[in-house]
N, C-alpha and C positions, 0 to 999 in steps of 0.2 A: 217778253220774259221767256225765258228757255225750260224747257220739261226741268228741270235739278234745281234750278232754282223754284221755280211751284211749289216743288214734293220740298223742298226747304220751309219754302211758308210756310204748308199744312202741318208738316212737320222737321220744329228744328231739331230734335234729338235723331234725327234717320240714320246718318253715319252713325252717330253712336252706336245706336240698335243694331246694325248692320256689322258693327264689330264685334257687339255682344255674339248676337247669332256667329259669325265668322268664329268666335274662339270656342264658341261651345261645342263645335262639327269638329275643329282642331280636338279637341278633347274626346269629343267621339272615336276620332281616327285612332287618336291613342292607346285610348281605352281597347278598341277591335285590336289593335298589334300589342295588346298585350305591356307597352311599356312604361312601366310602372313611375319610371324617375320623371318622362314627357308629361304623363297625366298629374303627378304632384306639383310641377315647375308652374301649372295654371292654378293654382290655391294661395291665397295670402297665408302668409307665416300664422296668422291668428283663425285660422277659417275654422268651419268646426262640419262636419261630418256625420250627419246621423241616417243610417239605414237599418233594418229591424236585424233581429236576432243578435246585436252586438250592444253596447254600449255605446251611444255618441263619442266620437275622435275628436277630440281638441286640440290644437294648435299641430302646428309642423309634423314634428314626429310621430304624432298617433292617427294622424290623414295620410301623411305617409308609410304608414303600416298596415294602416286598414285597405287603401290603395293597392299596396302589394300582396297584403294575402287576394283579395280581389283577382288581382293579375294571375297569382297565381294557379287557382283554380282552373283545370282544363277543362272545364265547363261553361265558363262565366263569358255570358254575351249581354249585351245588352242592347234593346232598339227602341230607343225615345220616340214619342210625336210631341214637338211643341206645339202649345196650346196659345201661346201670346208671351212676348217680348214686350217689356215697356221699360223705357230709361227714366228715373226722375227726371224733375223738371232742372235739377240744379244740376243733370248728367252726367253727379259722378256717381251713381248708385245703380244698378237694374235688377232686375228678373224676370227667369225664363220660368215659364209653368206648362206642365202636360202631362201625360202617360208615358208608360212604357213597361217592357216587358223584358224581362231579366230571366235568365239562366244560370243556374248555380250547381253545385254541388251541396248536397243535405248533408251534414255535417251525421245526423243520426244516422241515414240508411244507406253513405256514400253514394246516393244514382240524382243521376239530374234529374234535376224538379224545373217548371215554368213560373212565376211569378209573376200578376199584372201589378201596377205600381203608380199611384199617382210623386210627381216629382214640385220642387221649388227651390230653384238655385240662383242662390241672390249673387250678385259681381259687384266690385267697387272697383273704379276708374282706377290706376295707377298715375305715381310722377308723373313716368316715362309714357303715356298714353296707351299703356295695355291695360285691361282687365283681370282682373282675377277675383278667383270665387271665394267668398268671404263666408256663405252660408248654403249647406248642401244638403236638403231634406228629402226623404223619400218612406211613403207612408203604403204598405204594401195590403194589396184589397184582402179581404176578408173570405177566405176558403169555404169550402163547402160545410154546414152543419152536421 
């Protein structure tokens, strides 16, 4: 039996995972060039969006808007560490979970702030065999007292 088929038995979801991971770095990329319409095109029409200081984005147009002020920001970086990749078993469902740390712009004192950030971004299989992000949480640690 050949190494690819092994890493199959041990695990049959790997490709999947391996695609999940793949669109998520696609999203990254997009995310660092700033382009706002790329990083939307990876969200199902139904996705929803919650990171603090805003109000959860629901469906299409208010992911794609929180997306773009995002973008817009000449501040806004961001650098994930995933923590674990897992595909259901039925592999049309996954999530990615980790940290990461974000740069923004403070709305109150216009100067960039750092932000560390735990994340949870669920993907649901497509038709057409791509993924897209159905659920996109980010829960920002707790500041000094």
């Amino acid at each position: 039996m050949n190494k690819n088929k092994t890493l199959e038995a041990n695990n049959p979801n790997e490709p999947a995972t391996d695609a999940v991971d793949r669109t998520a770095q696609e999203i990254l990329a997009a995310l660092q060039a700033k382009d706002s319409a790329k990083v939307t095109s990876y969200y199902a029409p139904d996705a929803v969006l919650a990171t603090p200081g805003r109000p959860a984005a629901r469906g299409g147009e208010a992911v794609s808007k929180a997306i773009r002020t995002d973008s817009a920001d000449p501040n806004f970086t961001i650098s994930p560490s995933n923590e674990k990749t897992e595909v259901a078993g039925s592999g049309d469902l996954a999530y990615r979970r980790g940290t990461l740390t974000i740069t923004y712009t403070n709305p109150q004192t216009n100067q960039a702030e750092n932000a560390a950030a735990t994340y949870l971004t669920v993907f649901r299989k497509q038709a057409d065999g791509s993924w897209k992000v159905v659920e996109d949480f980010e829960v920002r640690a707790a500041g000094p007292d």
